[in-house]
C-alpha positions as CSV (number, residue, x, y, z in Angstrom):
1,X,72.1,-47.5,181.1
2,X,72.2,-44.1,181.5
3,X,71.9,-43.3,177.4
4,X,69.5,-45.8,177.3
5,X,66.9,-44.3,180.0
6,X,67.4,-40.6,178.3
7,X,66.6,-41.9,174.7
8,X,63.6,-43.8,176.1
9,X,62.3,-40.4,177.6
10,X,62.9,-38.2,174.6
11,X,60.1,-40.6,172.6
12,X,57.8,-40.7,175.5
13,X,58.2,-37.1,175.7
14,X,57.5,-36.0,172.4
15,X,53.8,-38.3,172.5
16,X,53.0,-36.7,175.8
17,X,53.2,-33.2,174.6
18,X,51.8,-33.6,171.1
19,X,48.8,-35.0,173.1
20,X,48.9,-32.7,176.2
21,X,65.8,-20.9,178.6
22,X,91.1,1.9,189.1
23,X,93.7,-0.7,188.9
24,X,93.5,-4.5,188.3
25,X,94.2,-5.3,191.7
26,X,92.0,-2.7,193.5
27,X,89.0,-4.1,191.3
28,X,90.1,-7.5,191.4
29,X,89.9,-7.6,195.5
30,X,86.1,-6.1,195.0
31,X,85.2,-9.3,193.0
32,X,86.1,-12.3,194.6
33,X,83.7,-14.8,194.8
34,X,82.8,-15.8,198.1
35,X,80.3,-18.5,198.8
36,X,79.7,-16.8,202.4
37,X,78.4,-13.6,200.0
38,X,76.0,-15.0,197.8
39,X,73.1,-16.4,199.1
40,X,73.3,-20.5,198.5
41,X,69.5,-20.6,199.7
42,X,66.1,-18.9,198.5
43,X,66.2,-15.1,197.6
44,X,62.9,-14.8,198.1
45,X,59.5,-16.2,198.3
46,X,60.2,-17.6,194.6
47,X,61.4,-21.4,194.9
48,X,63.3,-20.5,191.7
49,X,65.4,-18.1,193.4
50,X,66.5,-21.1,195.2
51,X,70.5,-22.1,194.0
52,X,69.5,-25.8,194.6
53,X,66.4,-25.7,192.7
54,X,68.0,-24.7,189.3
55,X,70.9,-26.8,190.1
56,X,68.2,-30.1,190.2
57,X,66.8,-28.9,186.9
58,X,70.4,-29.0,185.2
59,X,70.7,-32.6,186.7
60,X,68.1,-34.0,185.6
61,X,68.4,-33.0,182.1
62,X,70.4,-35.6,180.3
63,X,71.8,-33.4,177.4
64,X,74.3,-36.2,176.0
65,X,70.9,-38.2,175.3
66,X,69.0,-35.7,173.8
67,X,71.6,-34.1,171.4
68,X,72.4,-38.0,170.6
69,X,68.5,-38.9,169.4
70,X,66.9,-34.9,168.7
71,X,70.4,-32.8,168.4
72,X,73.2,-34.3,166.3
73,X,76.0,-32.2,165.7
74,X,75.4,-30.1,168.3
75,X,77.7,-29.8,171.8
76,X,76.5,-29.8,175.5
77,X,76.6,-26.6,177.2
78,X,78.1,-26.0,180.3
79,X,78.4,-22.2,180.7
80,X,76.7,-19.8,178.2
81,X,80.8,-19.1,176.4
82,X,81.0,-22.0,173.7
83,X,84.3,-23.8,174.0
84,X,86.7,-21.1,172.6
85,X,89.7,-18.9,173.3
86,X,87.2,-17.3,176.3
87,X,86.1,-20.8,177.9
88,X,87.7,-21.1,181.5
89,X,88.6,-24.7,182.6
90,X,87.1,-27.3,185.4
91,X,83.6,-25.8,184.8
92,X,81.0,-28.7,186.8
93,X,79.4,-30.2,183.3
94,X,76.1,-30.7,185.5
95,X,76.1,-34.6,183.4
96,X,72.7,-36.3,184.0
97,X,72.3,-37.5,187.5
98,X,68.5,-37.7,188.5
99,X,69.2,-38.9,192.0
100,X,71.0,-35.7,193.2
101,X,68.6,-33.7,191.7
102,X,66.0,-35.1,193.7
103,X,67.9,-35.2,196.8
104,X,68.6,-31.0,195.9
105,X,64.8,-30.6,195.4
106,X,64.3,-31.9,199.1
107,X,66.8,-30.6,200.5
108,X,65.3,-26.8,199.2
109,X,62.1,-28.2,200.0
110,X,60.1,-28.1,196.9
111,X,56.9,-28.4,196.3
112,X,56.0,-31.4,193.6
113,X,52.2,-29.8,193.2
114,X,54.0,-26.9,191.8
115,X,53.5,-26.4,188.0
116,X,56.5,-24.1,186.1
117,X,55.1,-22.3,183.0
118,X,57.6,-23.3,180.5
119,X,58.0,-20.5,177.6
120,X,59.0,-21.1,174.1
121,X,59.0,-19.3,170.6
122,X,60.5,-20.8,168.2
123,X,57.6,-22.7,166.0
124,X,60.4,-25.6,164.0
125,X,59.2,-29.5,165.5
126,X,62.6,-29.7,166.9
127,X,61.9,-27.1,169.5
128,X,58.6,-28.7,170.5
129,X,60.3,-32.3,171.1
130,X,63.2,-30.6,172.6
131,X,60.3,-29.2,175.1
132,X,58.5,-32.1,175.7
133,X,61.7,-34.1,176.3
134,X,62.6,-31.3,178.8
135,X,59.0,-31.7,180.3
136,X,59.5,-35.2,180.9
137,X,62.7,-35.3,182.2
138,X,61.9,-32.4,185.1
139,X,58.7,-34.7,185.9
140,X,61.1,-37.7,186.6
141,X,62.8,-36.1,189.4
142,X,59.7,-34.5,190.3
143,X,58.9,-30.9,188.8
144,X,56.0,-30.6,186.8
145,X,56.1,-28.1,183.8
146,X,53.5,-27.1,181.0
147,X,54.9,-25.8,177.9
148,X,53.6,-22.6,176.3
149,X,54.6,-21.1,172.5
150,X,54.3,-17.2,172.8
151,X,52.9,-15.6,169.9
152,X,53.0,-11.6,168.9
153,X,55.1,-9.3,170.8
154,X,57.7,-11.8,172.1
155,X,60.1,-8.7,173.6
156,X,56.9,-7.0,176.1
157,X,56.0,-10.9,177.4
158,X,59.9,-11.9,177.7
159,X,62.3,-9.3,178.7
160,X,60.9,-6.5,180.6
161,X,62.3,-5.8,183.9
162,X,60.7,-5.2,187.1
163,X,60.8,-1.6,188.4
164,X,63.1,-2.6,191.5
165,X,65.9,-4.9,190.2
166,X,67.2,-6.5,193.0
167,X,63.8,-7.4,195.2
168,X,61.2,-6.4,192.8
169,X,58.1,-8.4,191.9
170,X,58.6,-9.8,188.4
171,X,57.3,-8.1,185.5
172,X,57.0,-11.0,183.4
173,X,54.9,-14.2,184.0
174,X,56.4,-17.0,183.0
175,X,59.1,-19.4,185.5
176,X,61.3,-20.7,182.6
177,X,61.9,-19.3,178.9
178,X,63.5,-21.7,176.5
179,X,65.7,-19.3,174.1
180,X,69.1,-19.2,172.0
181,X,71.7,-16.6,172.1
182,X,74.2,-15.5,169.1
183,X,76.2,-13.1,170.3
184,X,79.2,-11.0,168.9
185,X,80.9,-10.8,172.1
186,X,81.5,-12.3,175.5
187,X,79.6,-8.8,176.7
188,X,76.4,-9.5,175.3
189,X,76.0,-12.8,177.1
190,X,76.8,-11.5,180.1
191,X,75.7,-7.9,180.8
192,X,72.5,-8.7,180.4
193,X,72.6,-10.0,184.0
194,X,73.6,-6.6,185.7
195,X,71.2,-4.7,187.8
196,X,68.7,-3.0,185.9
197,X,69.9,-3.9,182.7
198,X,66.6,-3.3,180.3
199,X,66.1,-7.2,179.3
200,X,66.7,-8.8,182.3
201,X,63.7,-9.5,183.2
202,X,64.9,-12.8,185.0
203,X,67.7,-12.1,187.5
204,X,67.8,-10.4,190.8
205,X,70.7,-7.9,190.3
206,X,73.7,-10.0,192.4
207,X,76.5,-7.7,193.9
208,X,79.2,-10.1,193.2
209,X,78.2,-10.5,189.7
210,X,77.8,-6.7,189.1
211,X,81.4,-6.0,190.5
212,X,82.5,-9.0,188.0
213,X,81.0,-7.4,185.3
214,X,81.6,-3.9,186.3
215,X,85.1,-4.6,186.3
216,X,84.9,-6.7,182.8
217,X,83.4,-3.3,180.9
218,X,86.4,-1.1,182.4
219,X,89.0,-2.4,180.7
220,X,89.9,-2.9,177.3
221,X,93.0,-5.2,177.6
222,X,92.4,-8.7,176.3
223,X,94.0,-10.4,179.2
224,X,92.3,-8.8,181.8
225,X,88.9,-9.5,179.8
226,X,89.7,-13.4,179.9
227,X,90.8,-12.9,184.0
228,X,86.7,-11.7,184.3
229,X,85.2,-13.3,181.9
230,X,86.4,-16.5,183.7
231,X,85.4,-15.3,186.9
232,X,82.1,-14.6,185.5
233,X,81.6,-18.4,184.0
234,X,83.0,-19.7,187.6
235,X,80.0,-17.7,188.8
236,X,77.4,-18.6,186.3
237,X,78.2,-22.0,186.6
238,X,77.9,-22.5,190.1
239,X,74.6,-20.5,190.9
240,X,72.9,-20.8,187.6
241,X,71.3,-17.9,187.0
242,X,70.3,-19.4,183.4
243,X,70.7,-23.3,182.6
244,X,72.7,-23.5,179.5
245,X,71.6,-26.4,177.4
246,X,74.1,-26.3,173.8
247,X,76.0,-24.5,171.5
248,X,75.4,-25.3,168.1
249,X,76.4,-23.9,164.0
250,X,74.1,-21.8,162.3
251,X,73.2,-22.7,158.3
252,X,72.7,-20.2,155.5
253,X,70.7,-22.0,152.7
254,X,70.7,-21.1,149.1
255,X,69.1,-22.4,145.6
256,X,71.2,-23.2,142.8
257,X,69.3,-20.2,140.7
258,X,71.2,-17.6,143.3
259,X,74.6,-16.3,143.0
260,X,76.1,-13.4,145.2
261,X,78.6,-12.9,143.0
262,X,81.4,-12.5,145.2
263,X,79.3,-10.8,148.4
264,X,80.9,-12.9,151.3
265,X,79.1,-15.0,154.2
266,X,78.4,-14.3,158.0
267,X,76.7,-14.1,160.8
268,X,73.2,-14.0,159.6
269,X,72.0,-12.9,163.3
270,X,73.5,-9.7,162.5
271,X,74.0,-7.1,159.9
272,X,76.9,-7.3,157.8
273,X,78.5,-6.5,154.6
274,X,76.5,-9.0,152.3
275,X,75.7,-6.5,149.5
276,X,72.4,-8.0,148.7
277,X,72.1,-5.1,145.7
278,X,74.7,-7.2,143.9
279,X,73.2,-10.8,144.0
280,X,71.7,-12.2,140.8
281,X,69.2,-15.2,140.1
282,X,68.2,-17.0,137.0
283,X,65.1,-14.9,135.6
284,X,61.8,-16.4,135.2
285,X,60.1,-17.3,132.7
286,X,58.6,-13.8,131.9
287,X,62.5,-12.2,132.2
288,X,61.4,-11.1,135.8
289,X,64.4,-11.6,138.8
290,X,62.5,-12.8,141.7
291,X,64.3,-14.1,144.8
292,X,62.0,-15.9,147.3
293,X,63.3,-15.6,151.2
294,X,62.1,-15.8,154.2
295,X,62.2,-14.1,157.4
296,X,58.8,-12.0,156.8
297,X,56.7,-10.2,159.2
298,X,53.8,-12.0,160.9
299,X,52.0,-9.5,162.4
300,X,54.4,-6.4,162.1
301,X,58.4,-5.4,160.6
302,X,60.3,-6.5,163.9
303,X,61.5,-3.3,165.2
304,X,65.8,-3.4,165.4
305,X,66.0,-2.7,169.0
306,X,66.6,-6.2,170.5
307,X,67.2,-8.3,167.8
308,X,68.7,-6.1,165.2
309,X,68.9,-8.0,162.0
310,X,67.5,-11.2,162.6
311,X,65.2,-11.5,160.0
312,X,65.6,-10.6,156.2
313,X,63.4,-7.6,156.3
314,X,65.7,-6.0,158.5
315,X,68.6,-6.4,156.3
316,X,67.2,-5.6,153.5
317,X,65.2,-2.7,154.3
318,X,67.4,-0.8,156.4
319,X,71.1,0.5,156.0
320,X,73.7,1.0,159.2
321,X,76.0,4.2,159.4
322,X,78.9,1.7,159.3
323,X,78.9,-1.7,158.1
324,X,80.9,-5.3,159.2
325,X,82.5,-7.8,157.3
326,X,80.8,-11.7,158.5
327,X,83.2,-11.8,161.0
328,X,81.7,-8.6,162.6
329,X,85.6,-7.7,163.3
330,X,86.1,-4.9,160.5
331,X,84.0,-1.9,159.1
332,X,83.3,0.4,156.0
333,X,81.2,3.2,156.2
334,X,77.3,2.7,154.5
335,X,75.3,5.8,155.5
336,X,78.7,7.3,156.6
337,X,81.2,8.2,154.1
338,X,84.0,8.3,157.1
339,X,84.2,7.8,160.6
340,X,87.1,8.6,162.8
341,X,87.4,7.2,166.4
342,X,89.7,8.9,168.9
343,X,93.2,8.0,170.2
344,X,91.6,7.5,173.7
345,X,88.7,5.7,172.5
346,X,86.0,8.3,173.9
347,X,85.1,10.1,170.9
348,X,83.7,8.9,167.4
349,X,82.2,10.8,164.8
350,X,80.7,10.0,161.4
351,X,80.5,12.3,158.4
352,X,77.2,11.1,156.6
353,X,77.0,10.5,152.7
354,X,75.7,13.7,150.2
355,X,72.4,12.3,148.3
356,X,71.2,9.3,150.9
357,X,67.3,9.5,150.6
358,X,64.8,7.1,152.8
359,X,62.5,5.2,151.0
360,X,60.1,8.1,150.7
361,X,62.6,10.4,148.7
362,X,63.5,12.7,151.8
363,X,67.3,12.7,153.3
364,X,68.6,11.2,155.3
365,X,70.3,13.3,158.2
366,X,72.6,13.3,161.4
367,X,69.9,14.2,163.2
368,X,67.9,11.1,162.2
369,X,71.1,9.6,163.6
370,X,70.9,11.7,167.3
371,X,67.5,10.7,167.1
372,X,67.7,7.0,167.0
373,X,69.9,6.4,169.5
374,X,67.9,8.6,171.8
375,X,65.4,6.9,170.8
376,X,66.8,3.7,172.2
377,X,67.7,4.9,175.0
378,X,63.9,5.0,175.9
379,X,63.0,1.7,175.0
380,X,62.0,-0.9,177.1
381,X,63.7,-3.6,175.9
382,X,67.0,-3.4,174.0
383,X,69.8,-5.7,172.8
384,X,72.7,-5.7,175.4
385,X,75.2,-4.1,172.8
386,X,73.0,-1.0,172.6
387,X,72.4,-0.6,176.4
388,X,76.1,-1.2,177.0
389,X,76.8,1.7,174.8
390,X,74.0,4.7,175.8
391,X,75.0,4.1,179.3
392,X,78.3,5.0,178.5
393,X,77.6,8.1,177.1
394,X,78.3,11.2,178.5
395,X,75.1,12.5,179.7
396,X,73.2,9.4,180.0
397,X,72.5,9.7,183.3
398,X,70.7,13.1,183.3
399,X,69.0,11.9,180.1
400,X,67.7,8.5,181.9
401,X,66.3,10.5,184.7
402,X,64.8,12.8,182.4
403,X,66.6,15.4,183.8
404,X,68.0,16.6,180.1
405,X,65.8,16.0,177.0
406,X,68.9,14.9,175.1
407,X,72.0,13.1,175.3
408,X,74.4,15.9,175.2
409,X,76.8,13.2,174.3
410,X,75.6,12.8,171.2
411,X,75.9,16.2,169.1
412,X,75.0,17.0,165.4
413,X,77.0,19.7,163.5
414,X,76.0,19.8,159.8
415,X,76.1,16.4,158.4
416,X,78.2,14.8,161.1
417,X,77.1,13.3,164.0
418,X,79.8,12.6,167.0
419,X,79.9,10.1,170.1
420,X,81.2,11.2,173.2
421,X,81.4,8.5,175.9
422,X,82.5,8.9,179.8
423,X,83.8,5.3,179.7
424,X,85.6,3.1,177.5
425,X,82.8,0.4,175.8
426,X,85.0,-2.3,173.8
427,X,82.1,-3.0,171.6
428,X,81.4,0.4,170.2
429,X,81.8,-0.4,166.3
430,X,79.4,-3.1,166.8
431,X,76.9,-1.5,168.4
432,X,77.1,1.3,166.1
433,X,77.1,-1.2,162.6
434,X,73.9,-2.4,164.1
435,X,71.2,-0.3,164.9
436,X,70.3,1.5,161.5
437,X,69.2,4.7,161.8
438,X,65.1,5.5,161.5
439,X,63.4,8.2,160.4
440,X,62.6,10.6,163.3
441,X,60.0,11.9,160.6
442,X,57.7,8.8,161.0
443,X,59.0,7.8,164.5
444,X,59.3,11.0,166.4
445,X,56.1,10.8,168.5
446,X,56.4,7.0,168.5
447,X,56.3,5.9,172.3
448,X,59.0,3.9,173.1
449,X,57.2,1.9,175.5
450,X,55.2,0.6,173.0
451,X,57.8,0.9,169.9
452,X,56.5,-2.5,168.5
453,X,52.9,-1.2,168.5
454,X,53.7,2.2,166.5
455,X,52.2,1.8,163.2
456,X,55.1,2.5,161.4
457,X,55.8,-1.0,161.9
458,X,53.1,-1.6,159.4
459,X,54.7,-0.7,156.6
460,X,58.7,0.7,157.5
461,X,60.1,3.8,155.1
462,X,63.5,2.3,155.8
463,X,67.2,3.5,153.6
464,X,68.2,0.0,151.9
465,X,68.7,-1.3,148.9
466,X,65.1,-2.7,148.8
467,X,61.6,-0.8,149.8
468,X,58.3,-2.4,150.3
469,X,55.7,-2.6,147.6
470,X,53.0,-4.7,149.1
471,X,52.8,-6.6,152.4
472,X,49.9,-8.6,153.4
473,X,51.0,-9.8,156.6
474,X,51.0,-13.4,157.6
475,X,51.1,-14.1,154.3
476,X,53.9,-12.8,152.3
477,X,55.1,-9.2,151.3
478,X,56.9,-8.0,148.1
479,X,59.9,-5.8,148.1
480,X,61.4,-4.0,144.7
481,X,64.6,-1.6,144.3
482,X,64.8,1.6,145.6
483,X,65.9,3.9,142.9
484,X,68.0,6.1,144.9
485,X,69.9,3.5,146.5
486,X,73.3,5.3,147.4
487,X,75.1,1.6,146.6
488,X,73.5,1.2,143.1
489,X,69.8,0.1,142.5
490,X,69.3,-3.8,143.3
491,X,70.1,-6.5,140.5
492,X,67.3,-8.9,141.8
493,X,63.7,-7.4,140.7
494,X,61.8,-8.6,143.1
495,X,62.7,-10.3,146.7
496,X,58.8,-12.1,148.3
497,X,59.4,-12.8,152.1
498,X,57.5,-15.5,153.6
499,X,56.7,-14.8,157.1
500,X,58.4,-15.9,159.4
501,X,59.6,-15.6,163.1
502,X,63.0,-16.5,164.4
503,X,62.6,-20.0,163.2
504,X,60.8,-20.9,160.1
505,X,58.4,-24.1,161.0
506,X,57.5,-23.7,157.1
507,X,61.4,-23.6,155.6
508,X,61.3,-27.3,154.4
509,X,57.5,-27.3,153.0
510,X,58.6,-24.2,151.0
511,X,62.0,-25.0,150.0
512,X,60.1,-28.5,148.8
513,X,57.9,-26.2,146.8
514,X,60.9,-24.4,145.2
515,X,59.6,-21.5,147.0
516,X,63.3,-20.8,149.1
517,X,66.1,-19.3,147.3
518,X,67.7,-18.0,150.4
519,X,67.4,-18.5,153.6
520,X,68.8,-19.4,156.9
521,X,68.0,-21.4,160.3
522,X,69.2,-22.9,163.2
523,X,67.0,-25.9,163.4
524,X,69.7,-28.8,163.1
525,X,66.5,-31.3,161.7
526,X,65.7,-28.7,159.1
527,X,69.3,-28.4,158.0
528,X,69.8,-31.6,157.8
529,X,66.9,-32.2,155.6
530,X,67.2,-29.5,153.4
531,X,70.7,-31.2,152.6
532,X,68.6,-33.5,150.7
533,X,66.4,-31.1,148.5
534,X,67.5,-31.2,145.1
535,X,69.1,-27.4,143.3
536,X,70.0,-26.4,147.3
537,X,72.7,-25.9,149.1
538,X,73.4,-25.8,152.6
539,X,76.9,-23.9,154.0
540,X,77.0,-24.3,158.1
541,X,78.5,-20.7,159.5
542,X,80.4,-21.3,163.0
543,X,79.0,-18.5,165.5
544,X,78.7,-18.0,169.3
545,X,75.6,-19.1,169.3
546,X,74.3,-21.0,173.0
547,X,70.4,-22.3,173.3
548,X,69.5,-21.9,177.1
549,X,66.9,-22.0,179.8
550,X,66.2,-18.8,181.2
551,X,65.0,-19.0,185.2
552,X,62.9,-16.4,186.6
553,X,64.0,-16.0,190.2
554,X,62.3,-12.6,190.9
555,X,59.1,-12.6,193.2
556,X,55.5,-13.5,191.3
């Protein structure tokens, strides 16, 4: 009965919205989880704030229903970690159960005249009967919800934080954001929840949690890291700060014309070693090499600082000081001929490469290097693996307050730039084969409170193996070799990005045109059919990857 009922919402849902997320055992005494401690009622004047409240929305979402008629293939989530070596046991699966969810809504006292403004952003038709489905489920039990797509600047209308993070008024205006999250490490799912961290925009800082996590970042032993992180899921699980909805694959897509010739596979959320310089495709009929892609800009180049290489432009255009293999576990230098990393773990340093030019013939320094990460440090919003690591730093602190101009943790001598960090941060490497380095030439009276809106955006000088020629945007842009390439110059003559944001609502229609000889998505529907389009080929790429609810619980 119950399968039945959820199946018979998700098509009433979809009509109604096409028509209408020290020592261990000193530390480990700090972070027990006591129910008595956290709060089981209403933070603040927020209903969302309200434990019960969220807990109703995860019942009355029946998730084995959906992912059987909208989501095949993928796996309910019942904690943001995928079911993995991290995944702690006898986690509640919150399975669909409509009746306590409406007994929890009474009990908190809600109000069923309230409407939530329900967020979204990616554009594919799964995502809009996924919401509509959602919309009509919370309405059964009695919570009334309007989805919204955002548009433009998704990181100034998602993830910026209010001034006081534990009892401050929210900075934001929706009640529930529907997002994914691929992640390299258990870190990045979960430190985005500590006070003050620059995205969370969402979550009242929790003391419990931020001893949890505190304790987490301290230590680099893998069993003590599984001890927290389980902690941590126990904790997310039972308060919900986010509702976690499923974990799914991602799927890199390629036409029979392409070959990488031997350049491996990987996370295509992130920048990795895929030597795009070395791929070849079929010329055309004039002898010209011209790969077609998506993952171009709509309105702008997406900045790197929360989502660093998400779309294709960002690979392409910009080069890292060290690089990853697809596993992200392993790394070369790029811009960085070597890099040595201290016994201790405190200190790296990386010797940049003689003759690296950006796109507009100048070098490429250390400095530019200094700059960046400065730089980023500033910035509103930023991915969790790059606030994780400036606040280690030494002289972060000053340098947040503004009581230093610089991070005197981060010093240039000649053509080698060194970290120096007060605290271990297990996910250094990443974090530094991610964020490329930018030009401090073009960007160095950029303000980073408005990054997205510097015009520089417009048309990036970046240091990869492809430059841009002409971008109209919204409708496609053209990028050709860059001659100076430290790598080699690029074999492909021509690479035209169709725009796109993090999902692609156009990736069938074009690959149906033949106008899709690489891409990649995470739309299940849209892997599925592009299984059936003749000269493609679609590889599925197993990632930490978890779509979600987000709850705002701070004070409108």
């Amino acid at each position: 009965m119950k399968r039945t009922t959820g199946l018979l919402i998700i098509l009433i849902a979809t009509c109604a919205l096409v028509f209408g997320a020290g020592a261990k055992e000193q530390v480990t005494q700090t972070v027990q989880i006591e129910e008595e401690v956290t709060q089981m009622g209403p933070l603040n004047s927020n209903p969302l704030s309200d434990v019960r409240v969220r807990q109703a929305i995860a019942y009355a979402i029946d998730m084995d229903a959906i992912i059987e008629g909208l989501l095949p293939g993928a796996v309910a989530a019942d904690s943001l970690t995928p079911n993995n070596e991290w995944k702690v046991a006898g986690l509640e699966a919150y399975s669909y159960n409509p009746g306590k969810a409406k007994q929890l809504l009474k009990d908190a006292g809600w109000d069923s005249a309230k409407v939530l403004d329900l967020v979204y952003y990616y554009g594919d038709q799964q995502t809009v009967d996924l919401m509509a489905t959602v919309q009509a489920y919370l309405a059964d039990v009695g919570i009334k919800v309007v989805p919204r797509k955002l548009e433009g600047d998704l990181n100034s209308q998602l993830w910026v934080a209010p001034k006081d993070p534990v009892n401050g008024t929210s900075a934001v205006a929706w009640d529930l954001a529907y997002a994914g999250l691929a992640v390299v490490s258990q870190y990045e799912y979960y430190n985005r929840f500590l006070s003050g961290a620059a995205t969370n925009s969402h979550t009242p800082g929790n003391a419990e949690l931020d001893a949890l996590l505190d304790a987490v970042n301290k230590t680099n032993k893998v069993a003590e890291q599984k001890e927290y992180f389980g902690k941590i899921q126990q904790f997310e699980n039972k308060y919900l700060p986010i509702i976690p909805l499923y974990y799914q694959q991602l799927f890199v897509v390629e036409s029979d014309r392409l070959t990488r010739n031997g350049a491996g596979y990987g996370n295509e959320q992130y920048a990795y070693d895929w030597k795009i310089q070395t791929w070849d495709i079929k010329p055309n009929a004039d002898g010209r090499k011209v790969m077609k892609a998506n993952g171009g800009p709509l309105q702008f180049f997406e900045a790197p600082f929360v989502a660093p290489a998400i779309f294709t432009s960002q690979k392409v255009l910009f080069d890292r000081l060290i690089v990853a293999d697809g596993g992200l576990q392993n790394f070369r230098g790029q811009l960085a001929k070597e890099y040595s990393v201290s016994a201790d773990g405190l200190t790296i340093s990386f010797t940049m490469k003689d003759n690296i030019y950006w796109h507009d013939g100048s070098p490429i320094t250390a400095q530019d290097v200094k700059f960046t990460w400065e730089l980023a440090a500033k910035v509103s919003s930023v991915n969790v693996l790059f606030s994780g690591l400036f606040k280690t730093i030494v002289g972060y602190a000053d340098f947040n307050t503004k009581k230093t101009n610089e991070l005197s943790g981060i010093t240039v001598k000649d053509n080698t730039v060194t970290f120096k960090f007060a605290s271990i941060f297990p996910n250094a490497l990443v974090a530094l084969s991610q964020l490329p380095p930018l030009p401090q030439k073009y960007l160095g009276t950029a303000d980073p409170l408005q990054i997205q809106q510097s015009p520089y955006w417009q048309n990036p000088i970046g240091s990869g193996p492809y430059m841009v020629k002409e971008v109209r945007m919204n409708n496609y842009c053209v990028l050709v070799p860059f001659g100076k390439y430290h790598e080699g110059r690029g074999i492909i003559d021509e690479i035209q990005l169709y725009p796109s944001g993090e999902s692609d609502p156009n990736l069938v229609k074009n690959a149906l045109a033949g106008q899709l000889d690489y891409g990649w998505t995470k739309s299940l529907t849209d892997a599925n059919a592009l299984k059936s389009v003749a000269g493609l080929k679609v590889m599925p790429y197993d990632m930490n990857y978890t779509r979600l609810i987000y709850v705002n619980k701070f004070a409108k």
